[in-house]
LUMDRENMI-740476 format. One record per residue (C-alpha): y, x, z; residue in one letter. Coordinates in steps of 0.25 Angstrom, whole numbers, plus 5000, padded with zeros to 4 digits. Example, Ala and Ser with C-alpha at 12.3 -4.5 7.8 and 13.67 -1.06 7.14 Angstrom:
<recs>
<<4982, 5049, 5031>, A>
<<4996, 5055, 5029>, S>
</recs>
This chain:
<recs>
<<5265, 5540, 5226>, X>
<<5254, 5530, 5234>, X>
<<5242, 5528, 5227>, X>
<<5235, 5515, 5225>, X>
<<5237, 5500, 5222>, X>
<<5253, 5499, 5217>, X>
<<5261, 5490, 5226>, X>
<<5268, 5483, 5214>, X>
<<5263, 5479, 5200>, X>
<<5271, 5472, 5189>, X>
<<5264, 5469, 5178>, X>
<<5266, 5463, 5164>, X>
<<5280, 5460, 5169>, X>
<<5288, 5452, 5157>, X>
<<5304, 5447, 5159>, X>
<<5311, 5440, 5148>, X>
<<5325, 5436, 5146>, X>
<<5330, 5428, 5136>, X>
<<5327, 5436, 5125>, X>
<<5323, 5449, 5132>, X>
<<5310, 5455, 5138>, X>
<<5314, 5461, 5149>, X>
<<5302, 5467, 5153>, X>
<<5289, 5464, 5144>, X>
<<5277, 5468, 5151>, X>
<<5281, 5479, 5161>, X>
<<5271, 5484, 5171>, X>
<<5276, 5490, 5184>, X>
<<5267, 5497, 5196>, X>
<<5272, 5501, 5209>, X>
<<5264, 5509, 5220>, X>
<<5267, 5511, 5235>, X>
<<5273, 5524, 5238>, X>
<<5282, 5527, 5225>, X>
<<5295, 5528, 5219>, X>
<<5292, 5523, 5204>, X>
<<5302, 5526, 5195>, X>
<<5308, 5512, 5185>, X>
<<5312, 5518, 5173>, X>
<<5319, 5514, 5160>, X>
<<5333, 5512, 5151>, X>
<<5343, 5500, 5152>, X>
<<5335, 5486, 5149>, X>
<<5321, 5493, 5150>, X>
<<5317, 5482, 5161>, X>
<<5318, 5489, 5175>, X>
<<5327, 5482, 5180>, X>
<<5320, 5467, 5176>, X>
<<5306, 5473, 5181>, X>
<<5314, 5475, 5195>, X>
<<5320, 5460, 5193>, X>
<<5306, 5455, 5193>, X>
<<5299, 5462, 5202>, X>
<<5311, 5459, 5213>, X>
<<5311, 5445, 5209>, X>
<<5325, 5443, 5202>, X>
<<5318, 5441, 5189>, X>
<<5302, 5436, 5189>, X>
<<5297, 5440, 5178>, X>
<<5290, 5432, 5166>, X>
<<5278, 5440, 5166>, X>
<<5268, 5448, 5174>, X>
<<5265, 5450, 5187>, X>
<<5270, 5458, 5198>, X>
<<5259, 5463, 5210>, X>
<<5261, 5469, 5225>, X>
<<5252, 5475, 5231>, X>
<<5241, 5468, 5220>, X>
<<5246, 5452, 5222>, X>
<<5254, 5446, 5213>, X>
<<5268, 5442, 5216>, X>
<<5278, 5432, 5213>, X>
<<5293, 5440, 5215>, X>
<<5301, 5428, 5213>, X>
<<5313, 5433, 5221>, X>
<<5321, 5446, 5227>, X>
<<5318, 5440, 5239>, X>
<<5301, 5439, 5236>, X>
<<5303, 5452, 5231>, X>
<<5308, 5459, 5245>, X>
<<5296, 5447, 5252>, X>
<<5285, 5455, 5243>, X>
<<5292, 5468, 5245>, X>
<<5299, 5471, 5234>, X>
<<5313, 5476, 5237>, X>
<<5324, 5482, 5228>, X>
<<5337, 5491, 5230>, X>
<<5345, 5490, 5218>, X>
<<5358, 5498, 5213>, X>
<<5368, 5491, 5219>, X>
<<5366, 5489, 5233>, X>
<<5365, 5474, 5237>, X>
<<5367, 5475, 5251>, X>
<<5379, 5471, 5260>, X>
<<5390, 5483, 5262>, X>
<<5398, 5474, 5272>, X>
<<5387, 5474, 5280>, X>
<<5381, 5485, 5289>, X>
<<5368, 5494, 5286>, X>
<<5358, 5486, 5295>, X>
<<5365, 5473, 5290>, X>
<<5360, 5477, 5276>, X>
<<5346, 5481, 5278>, X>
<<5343, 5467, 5286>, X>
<<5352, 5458, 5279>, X>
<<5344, 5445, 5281>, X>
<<5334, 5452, 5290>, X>
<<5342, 5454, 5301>, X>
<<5335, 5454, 5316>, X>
<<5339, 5443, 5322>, X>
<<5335, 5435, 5338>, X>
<<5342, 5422, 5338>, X>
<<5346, 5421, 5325>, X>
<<5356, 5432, 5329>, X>
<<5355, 5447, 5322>, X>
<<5350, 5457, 5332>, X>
<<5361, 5470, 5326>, X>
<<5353, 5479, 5335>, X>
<<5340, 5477, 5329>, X>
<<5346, 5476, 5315>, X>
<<5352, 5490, 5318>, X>
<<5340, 5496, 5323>, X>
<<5332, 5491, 5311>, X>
<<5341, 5496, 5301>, X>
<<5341, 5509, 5308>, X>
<<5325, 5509, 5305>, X>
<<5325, 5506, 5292>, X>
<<5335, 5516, 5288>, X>
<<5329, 5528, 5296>, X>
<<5317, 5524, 5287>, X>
<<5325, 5528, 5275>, X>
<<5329, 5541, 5284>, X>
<<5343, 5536, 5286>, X>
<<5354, 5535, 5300>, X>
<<5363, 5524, 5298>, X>
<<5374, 5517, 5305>, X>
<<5366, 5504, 5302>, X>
<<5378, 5497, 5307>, X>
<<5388, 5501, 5298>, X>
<<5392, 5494, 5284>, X>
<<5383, 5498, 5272>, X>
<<5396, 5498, 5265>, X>
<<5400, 5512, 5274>, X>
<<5387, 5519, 5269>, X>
<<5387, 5527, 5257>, X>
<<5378, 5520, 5242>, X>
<<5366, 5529, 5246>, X>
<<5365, 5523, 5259>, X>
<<5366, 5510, 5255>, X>
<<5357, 5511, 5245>, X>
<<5347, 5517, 5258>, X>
<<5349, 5504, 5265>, X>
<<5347, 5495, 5254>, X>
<<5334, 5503, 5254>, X>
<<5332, 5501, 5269>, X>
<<5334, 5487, 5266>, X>
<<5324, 5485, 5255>, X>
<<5313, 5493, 5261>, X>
<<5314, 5484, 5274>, X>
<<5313, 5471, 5266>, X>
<<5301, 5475, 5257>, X>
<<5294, 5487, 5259>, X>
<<5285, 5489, 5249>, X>
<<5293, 5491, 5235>, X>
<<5307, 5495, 5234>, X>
<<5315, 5496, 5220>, X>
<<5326, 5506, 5221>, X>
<<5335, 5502, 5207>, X>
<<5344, 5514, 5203>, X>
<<5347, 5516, 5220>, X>
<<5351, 5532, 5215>, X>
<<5364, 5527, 5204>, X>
<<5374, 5528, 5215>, X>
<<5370, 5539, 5223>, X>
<<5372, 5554, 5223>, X>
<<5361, 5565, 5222>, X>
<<5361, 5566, 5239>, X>
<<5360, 5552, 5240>, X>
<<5348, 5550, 5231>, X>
<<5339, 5561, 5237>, X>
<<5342, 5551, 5250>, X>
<<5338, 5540, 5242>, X>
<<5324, 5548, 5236>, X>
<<5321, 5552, 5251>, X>
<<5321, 5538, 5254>, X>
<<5313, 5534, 5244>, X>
<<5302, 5545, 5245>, X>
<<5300, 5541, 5261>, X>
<<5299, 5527, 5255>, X>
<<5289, 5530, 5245>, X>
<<5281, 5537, 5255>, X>
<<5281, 5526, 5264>, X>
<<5275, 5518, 5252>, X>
<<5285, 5511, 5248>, X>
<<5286, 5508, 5232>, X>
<<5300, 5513, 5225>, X>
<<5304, 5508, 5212>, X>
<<5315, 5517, 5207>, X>
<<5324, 5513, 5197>, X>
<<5334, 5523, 5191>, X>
<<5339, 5530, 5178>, X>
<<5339, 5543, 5185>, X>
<<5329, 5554, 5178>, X>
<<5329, 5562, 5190>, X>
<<5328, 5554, 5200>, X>
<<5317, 5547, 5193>, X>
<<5308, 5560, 5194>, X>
<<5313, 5565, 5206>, X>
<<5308, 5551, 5216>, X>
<<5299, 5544, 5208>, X>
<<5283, 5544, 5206>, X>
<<5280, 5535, 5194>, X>
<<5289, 5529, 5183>, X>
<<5289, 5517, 5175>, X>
<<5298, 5517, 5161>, X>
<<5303, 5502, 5157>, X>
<<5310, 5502, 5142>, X>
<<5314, 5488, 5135>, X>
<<5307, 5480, 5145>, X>
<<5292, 5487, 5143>, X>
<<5285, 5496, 5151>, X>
<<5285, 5510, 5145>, X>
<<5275, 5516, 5155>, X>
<<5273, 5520, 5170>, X>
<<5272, 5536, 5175>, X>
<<5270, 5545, 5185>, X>
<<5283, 5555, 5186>, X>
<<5275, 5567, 5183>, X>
<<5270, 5561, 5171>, X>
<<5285, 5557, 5162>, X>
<<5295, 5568, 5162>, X>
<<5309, 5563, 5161>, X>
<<5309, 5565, 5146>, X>
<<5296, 5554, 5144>, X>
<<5304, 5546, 5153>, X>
<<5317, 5546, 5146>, X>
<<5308, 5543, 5132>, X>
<<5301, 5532, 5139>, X>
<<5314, 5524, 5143>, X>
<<5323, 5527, 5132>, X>
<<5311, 5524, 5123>, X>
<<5304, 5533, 5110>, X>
<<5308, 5521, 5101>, X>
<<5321, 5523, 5102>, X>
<<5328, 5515, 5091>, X>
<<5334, 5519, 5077>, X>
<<5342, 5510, 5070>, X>
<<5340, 5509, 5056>, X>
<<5352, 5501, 5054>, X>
<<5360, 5513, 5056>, X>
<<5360, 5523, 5044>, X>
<<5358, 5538, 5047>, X>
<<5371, 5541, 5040>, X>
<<5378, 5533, 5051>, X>
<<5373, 5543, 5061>, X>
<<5386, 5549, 5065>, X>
<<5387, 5565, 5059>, X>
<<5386, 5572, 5073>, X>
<<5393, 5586, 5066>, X>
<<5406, 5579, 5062>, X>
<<5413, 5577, 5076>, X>
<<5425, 5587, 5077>, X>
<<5426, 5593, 5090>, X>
<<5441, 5593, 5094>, X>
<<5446, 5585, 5106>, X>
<<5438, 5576, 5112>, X>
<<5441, 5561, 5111>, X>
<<5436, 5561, 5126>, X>
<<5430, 5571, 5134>, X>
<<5425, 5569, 5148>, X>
<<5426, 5581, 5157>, X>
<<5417, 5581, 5168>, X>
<<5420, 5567, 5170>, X>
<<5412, 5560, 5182>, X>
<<5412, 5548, 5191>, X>
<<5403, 5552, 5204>, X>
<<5392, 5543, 5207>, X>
<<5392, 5538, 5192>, X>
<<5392, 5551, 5181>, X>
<<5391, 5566, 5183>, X>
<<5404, 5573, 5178>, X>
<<5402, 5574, 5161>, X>
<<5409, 5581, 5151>, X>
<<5410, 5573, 5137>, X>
<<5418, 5575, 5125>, X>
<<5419, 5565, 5116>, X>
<<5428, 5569, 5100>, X>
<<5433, 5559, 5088>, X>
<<5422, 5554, 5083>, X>
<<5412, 5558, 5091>, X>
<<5399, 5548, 5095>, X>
<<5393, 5553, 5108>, X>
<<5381, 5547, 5114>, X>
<<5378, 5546, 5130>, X>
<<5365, 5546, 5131>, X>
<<5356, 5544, 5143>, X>
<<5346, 5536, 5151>, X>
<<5354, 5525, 5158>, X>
<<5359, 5529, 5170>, X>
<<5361, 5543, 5166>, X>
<<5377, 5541, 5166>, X>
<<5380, 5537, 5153>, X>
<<5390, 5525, 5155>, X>
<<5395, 5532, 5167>, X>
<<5400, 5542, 5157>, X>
<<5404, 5533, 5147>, X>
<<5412, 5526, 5157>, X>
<<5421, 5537, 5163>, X>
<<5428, 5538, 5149>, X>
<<5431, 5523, 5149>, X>
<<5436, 5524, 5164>, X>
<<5427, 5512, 5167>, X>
<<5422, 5521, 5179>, X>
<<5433, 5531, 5185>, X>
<<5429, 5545, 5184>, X>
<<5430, 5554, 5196>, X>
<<5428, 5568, 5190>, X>
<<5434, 5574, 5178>, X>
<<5441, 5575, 5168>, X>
<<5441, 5564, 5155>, X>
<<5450, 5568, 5142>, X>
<<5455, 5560, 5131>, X>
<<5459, 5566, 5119>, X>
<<5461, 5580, 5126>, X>
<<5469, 5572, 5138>, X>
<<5465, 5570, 5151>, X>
<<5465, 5556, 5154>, X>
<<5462, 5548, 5167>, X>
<<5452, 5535, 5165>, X>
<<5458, 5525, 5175>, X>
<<5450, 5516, 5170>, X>
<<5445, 5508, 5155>, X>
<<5461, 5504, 5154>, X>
<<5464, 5520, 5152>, X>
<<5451, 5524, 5145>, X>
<<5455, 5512, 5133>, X>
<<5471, 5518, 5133>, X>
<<5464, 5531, 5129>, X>
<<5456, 5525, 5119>, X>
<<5441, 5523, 5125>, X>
<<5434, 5511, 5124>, X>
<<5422, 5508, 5131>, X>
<<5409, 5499, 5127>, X>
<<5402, 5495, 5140>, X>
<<5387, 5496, 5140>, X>
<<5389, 5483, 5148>, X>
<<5392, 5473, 5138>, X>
<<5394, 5460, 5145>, X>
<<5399, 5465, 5157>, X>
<<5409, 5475, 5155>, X>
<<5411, 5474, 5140>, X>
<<5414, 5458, 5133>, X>
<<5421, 5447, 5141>, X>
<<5410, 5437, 5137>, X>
<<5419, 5424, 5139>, X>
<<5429, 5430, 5129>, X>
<<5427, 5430, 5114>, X>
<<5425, 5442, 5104>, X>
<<5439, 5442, 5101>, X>
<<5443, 5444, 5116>, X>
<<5434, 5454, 5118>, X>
<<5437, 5463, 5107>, X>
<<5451, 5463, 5110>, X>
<<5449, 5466, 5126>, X>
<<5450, 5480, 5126>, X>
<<5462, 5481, 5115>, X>
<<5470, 5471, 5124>, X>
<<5467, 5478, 5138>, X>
<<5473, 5491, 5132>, X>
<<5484, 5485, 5126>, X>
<<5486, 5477, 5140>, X>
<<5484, 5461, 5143>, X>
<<5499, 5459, 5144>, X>
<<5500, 5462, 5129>, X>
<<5489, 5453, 5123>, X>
<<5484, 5457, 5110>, X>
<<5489, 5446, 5099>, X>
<<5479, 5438, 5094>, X>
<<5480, 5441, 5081>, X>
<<5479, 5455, 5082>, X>
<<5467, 5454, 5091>, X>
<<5463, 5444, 5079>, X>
<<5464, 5455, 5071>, X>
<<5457, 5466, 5078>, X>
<<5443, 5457, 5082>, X>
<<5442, 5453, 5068>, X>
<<5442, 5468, 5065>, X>
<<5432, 5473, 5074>, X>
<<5421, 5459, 5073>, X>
<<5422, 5464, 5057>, X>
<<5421, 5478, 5058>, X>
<<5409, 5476, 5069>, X>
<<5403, 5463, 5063>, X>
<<5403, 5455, 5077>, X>
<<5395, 5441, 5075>, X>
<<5399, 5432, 5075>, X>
<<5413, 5435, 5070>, X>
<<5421, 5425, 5077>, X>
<<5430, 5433, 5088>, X>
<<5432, 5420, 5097>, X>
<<5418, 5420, 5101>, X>
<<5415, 5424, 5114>, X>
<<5409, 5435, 5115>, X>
<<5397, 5430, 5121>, X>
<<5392, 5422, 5110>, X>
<<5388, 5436, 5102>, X>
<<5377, 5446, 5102>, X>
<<5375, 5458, 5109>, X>
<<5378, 5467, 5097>, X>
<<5390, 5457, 5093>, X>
<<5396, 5458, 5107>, X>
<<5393, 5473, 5107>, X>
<<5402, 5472, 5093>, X>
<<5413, 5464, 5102>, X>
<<5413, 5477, 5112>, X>
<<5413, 5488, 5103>, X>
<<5425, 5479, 5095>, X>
<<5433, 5479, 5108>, X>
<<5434, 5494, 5110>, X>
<<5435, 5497, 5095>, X>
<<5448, 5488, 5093>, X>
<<5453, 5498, 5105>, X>
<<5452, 5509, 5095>, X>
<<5446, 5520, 5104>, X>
<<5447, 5536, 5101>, X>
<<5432, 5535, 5111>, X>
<<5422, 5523, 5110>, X>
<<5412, 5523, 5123>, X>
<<5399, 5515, 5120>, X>
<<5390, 5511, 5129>, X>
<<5377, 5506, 5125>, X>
<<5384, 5497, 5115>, X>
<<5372, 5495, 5105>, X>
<<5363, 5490, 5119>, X>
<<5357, 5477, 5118>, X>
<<5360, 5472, 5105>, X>
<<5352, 5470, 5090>, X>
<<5350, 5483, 5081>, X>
<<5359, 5479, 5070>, X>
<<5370, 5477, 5080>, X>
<<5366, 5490, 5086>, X>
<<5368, 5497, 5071>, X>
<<5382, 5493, 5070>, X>
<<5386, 5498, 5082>, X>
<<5380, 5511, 5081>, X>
<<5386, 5512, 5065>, X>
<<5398, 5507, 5071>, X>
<<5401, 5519, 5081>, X>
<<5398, 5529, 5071>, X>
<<5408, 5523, 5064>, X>
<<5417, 5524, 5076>, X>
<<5413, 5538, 5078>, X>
<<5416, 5542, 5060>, X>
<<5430, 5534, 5063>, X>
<<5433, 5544, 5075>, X>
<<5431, 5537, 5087>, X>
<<5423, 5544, 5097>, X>
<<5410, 5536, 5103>, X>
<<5405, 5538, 5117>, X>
<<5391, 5531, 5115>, X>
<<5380, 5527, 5125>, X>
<<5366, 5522, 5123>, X>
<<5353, 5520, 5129>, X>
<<5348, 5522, 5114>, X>
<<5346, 5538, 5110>, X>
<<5343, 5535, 5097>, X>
<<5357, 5529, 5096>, X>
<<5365, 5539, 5103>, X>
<<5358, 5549, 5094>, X>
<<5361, 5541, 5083>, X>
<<5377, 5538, 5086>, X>
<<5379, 5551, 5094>, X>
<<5386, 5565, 5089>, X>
<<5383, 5569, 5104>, X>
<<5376, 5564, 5113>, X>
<<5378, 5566, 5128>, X>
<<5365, 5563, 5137>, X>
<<5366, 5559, 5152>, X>
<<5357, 5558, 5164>, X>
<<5358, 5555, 5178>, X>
<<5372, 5555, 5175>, X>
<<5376, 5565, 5172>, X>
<<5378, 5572, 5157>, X>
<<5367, 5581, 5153>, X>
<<5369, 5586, 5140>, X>
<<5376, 5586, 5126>, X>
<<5369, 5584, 5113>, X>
<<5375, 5586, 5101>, X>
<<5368, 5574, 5090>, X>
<<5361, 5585, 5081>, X>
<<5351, 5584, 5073>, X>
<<5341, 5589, 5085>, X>
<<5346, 5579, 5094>, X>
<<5337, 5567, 5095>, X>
<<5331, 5557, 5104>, X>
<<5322, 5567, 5112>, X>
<<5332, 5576, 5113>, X>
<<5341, 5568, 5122>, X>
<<5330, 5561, 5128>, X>
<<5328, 5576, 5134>, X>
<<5341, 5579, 5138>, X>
<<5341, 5565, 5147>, X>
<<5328, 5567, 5152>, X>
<<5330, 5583, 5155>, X>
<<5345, 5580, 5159>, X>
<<5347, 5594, 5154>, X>
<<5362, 5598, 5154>, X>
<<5368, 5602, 5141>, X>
<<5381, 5609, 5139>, X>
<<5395, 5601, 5136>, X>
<<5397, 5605, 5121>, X>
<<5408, 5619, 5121>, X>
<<5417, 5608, 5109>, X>
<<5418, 5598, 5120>, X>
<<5426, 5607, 5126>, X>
<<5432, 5616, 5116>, X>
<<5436, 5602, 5110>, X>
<<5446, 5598, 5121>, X>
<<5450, 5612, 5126>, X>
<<5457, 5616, 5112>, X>
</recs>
């Protein structure tokens, strides 16, 4: 890493949202000649520190320096004028169009007014050799495998504004081979003095390219490091957080009685069950009964996981069985017709129909098993929501609401109601206690241990350890995609414990019952 003056400072930076602060007081340096690492869970402020400094958001308090002056980044488009430049996830750039089209897109050489192809061919020729890459420039980006477009993308950025790049999760869609591509890139850039931030969930990766971190969690600055001076256990600590939170609300008695599972067939059990590109083949087994926690950084595979055995994503390698029977996921229609409901971590977009009302929302699930061309009657759906808005105390109590008009915790309450009146043998949970008030979060942790003593089986995910120890009769803990290891919830497994197993990614053998369980 260049020594010296940094290239970028942000300091005291503050963003509010109606009733949020998203980032309260955050300082950020960036120097010449390094990758630094931007680290931290869901909603710990990463991605509104890029917003501002790339001008989609401006900030509400603070002051952001290159090169020592203060600037004002009102704009992407100031941003890339001041040398800012940002290569995000999904690509934004043109497939339709070739590869040179795209790296000068708006730029193009022109002589009276009229493109000049051969230049813009021979330019884009340059700027890719630069990256240490031969390309037909002239053929459609489309044609090019995600690496390389990510590469051109790059070529792009780096040509409009050469001084910072942000590269935001660039390595989530690509293969081992394609990443070392990426790294080599990024290590001739850095030694041309070019400042990298890197944002990404990946551990490894992490440690293997950058040369500083800095750690954002709920919107403050946790702390800035050199790589040599935070193992990836201090790390994991400082994202997920040492305060993590215990609910007094919910007595230890409700803990569920982690000895009392019996171990015959499993409800489900994936068999090295995968999808390439998104989650490495797993084996999980999940009985009658049984609560079991997914736990994980996110980004470490979690939901991927989860959404294999709802058929929400098709998998592409082994084996799933229900009740002892293989069965064949072709999509959420078959996972409901073998008695799996799903609660998406995504609330509002692939969980409640906002514009209908609670009523409608509860009885979606029911009515698309059952078919739309024999509609529930409304009596019976009458019956069924006032059910379930007793049994789960939604407020307000009036199932011709839209859902809308409730609270987070309530319209949480509305998912959960949905997939219960379905009756599932195995519930899948993901992150339903996120984002909503502690005494909702109380009743819907007592409410799965209730679930789990009336037989159901319980997959459960949450960015809370404390919770998943809480909830969990086993606990399976993920990184980098992939399953590393199965604990059973003794009495010796705490917070530290799993907090190693992520950070180590140490793998730990598939329990012999599991197996046993299913083969007689």
């Amino acid at each position: 890493m260049a020594a010296g003056r940094a290239i970028l400072t942000m300091t005291d930076i503050g963003k509010h949202f109606p009733g949020v602060v998203a980032l309260n007081h955050v300082d950020f340096r960036l120097f010449p000649g390094e990758v630094h690492a931007l680290m931290g869970e869901n909603g710990a402020g990463k991605s509104t520190l890029i917003k501002v400094l790339t001008g989609v958001y401006q900030h509400d308090e603070g002051q952001i320096e290159l090169d020592g002056q203060p600037v004002a980044i009102t704009s992407p488009l100031a941003a890339q004028q001041v040398g800012i430049s940002t290569v995000y996830q999904e690509i934004n750039l043109c497939p339709n169009l070739s590869v040179a089209e795209n790296i000068f897109i708006g730029r193009e050489p022109r002589r009276l007014g009229r493109i000049r192809w051969s230049e813009l061919r021979r330019q884009a020729e340059q700027r890719l050799r630069r990256l240490d890459l031969d390309l037909d420039v002239s053929t459609p980006l489309s044609s090019h495998s995600l690496a390389i477009q990510q590469m051109v993308a790059i070529a792009r950025a780096i040509d409009i504004s050469a001084r910072v790049l942000i590269l935001d999760e660039p390595t989530s869609s690509l293969d081992s081979a394609e990443v070392a591509q990426l790294f080599r890139v990024m290590r001739q850039l850095k030694q041309e003095g070019m400042a990298i931030i890197f944002v990404t969930h990946f551990l490894d990766q992490v440690y293997e390219i950058s040369d500083r971190i800095t750690v954002l969690r709920n919107g403050r600055l946790i702390g800035e490091y050199r790589i040599a001076e935070l193992s990836q256990l201090d790390l994991v600590g400082k994202m997920i957080g040492g305060e993590l939170a215990v609910l007094e609300q919910l007595d230890e008695q409700d803990k569920p009685p982690v000895a009392a599972i019996e171990q015959g067939v499993p409800v489900v059990h994936a068999r090295e069950l995968g999808r390439t590109g998104a989650i490495e083949p797993y084996t999980l087994a999940i009985h009658q009964g049984e609560v079991v926690g997914l736990a994980g950084l996110l980004g470490s595979g979690r939901t991927e996981a989860a959404r294999l055995l709802f058929g929400a994503d098709r998998a592409d390698r082994g084996q799933l069985d229900v009740d002892g029977e293989p069965v064949t996921l072709r999509g959420p229609h078959t996972a409901m017709a073998s008695h799996i409901g799903f609660c998406s971590e995504n609330r509002r977009t692939e969980g409640l129909v906002e514009d209908l009302t609670v009523r409608e929302n509860i009885v979606l699930a029911l009515q698309a098993r059952r078919g739309w061309s024999r509609p529930i009657p409304r009596r019976r759906q009458d019956e069924l929501v006032d059910r379930y808005v007793k049994a789960l105390q939604i407020r307000p109590a009036n199932p011709e609401l839209p859902v809308r008009a409730l609270s987070g915790g309530n319209q949480q309450k509305v998912l959960l109601a949905r997939w219960l009146i379905t009756e599932p043998r195995l519930l899948i949970l993901d992150e339903p206690t996120r984002g909503i008030d502690v005494g909702a979060k109380a009743e819907i942790q007592r409410l799965v241990v209730q679930l789990a003593d009336d037989g159901m089986a319980v997959l459960f995910i949450s960015a809370e350890l404390e919770e998943v120890l809480r909830l969990s009769h086993k606990i399976a803990v993920f990184r980098d995609r992939r399953l590393v290891t199965e604990l059973e919830n003794t009495e010796d497994v705490d917070a530290d414990r799993v907090l190693a197993a992520i950070a180590s990614g140490a793998a730990g053998p598939v329990r012999p019952s599991d197996v046993d369980g299913v083969d007689g």
